[in-house]
N, C-alpha and C positions, 0 to 999 in steps of 0.2 A: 172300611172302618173309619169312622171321627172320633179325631181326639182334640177337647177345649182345653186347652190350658190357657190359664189369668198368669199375668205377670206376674204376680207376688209367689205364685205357685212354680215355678218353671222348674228348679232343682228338683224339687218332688219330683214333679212328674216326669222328668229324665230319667231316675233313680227306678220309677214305676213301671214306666215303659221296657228297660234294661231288663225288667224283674218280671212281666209278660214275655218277654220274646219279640218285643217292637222294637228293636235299637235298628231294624232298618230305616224307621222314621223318626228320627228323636226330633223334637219341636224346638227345644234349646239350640240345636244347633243353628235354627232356621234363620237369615238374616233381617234384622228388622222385627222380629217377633218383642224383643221387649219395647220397640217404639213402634207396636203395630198401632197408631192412631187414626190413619186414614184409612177408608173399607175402600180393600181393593187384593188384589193375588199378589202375591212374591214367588218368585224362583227360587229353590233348593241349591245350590252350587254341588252340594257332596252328593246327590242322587236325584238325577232332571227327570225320573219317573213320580216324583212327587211335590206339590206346592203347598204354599200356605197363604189361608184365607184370611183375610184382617176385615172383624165385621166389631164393630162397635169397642174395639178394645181387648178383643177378643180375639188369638190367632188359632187357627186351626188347619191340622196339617190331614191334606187331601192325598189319597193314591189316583193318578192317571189311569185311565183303564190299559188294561196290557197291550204290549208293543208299541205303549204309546208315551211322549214323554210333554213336557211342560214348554209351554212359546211364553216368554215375558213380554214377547208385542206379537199377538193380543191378548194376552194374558188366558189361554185357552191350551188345550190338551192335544197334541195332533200326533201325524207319525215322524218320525225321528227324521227323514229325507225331505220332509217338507219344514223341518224347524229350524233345524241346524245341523253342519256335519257330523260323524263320529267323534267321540271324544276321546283322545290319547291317553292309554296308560302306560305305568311304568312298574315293573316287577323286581324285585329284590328279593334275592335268596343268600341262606349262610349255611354254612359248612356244617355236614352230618357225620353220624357214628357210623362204620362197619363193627358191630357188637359181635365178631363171629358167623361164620357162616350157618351158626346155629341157629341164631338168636334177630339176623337181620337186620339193617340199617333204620338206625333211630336218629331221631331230632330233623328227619327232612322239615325244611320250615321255608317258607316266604312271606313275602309283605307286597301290596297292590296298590298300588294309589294313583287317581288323575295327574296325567303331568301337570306339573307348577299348582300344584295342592297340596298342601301340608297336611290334610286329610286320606287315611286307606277308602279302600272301597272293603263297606261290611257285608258278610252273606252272600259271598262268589265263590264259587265252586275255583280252588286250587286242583291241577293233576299234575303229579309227580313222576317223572319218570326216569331210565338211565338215559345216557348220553344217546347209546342209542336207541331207545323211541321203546323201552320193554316199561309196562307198568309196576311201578312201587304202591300208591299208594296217594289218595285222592279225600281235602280236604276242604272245609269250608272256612272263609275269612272271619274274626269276631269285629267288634266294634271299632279294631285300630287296623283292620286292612289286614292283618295276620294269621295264617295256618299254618299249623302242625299236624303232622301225622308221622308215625314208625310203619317200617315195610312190614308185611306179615313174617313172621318164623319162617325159617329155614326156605330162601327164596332159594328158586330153581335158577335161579341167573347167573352164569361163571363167575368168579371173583373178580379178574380182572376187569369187566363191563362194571361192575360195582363199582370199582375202587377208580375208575376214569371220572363219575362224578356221576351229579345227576342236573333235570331240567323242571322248574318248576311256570307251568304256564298257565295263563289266565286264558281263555277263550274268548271275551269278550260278551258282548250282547251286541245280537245284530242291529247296524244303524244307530246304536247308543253311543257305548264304548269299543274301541279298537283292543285287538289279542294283544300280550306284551307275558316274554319270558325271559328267566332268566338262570342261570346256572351255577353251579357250587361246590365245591368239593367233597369228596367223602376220603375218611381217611378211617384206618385201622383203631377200634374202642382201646 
């Protein structure tokens, strides 16, 4: 998919794209897009599976074809072993409810983002689980790098395993991004 956004238009079209289900590519954020004046590619920083194309004043934001990500020398689409190494994340998670053994552990949450980026990574599958390695409950990032999800009702998992806490992990994308987890407490609603 192509999307033109004109500089005078860029909020729109963030606003538009949010409101499709494209905030995996927003064009605003892309660097260089409100001075794209010279026709040539730019690199993505917040997700190197996509670039942006600067042809007459006009930037437009490209998808790499799959398992492939963006070379800013030569400004070409390759595989992620030949461009540059994996890229480091860094996982963050906060303290959930035990709501009863009835009712199941609610507000498991975390947040994902490149290390030394003040940007999340959006549309990455979180999985949630106890301490020790039993499934809660599996979500996906929105636009600031952050999931939520509540365990199902009445989990079959001892209380005590509950209440030792849980683990929230990102699995990475091969040769993209590196796995990064991290862990949180639960405490009685």
């Amino acid at each position: 998919m192509v999307l033109r956004i004109h500089r005078g238009i860029a909020a729109a079209a963030a606003g538009a794209l949010l409101a499709l289900g494209l905030a995996a590519a927003p064009a605003v954020a892309a660097p260089g897009v409100d001075r794209c004046g010279a026709d040539g590619r730019l690199p993505r920083p917040q997700d190197h599976r996509f670039y942006v194309q600067c042809a007459a004043g006009v930037a437009t934001v490209h998808a790499c074809p799959t398992g492939q990500v963006f070379a800013a020398v030569p400004q070409v689409c390759d595989t992620p072993d030949r461009v540059r190494p994996a890229v480091a994340t860094v996982a963050g998670a906060g303290p959930a409810k035990l709501n009863g053994l009835l009712f199941g552990v609610k507000n498991l949450n975390a947040t994902v983002r490149i290390v030394d980026a003040p940007a999340g990574l959006d549309g990455v599958p979180i999985t949630f689980t106890t301490l020790g390695g039993r499934p809660l409950c599996t979500a996906v990032t929105d636009q600031f790098g952050e999931a939520r999800c509540d365990s199902p009702a009445r989990p079959t998992i001892p209380l005590d395993e509950l209440l030792r806490g849980y683990r929230a992990t990102y699995a990475g994308i091969g040769g993209i991004y590196l796995t990064s987890s991290a862990t949180a407490p639960v405490s009685l609603f």
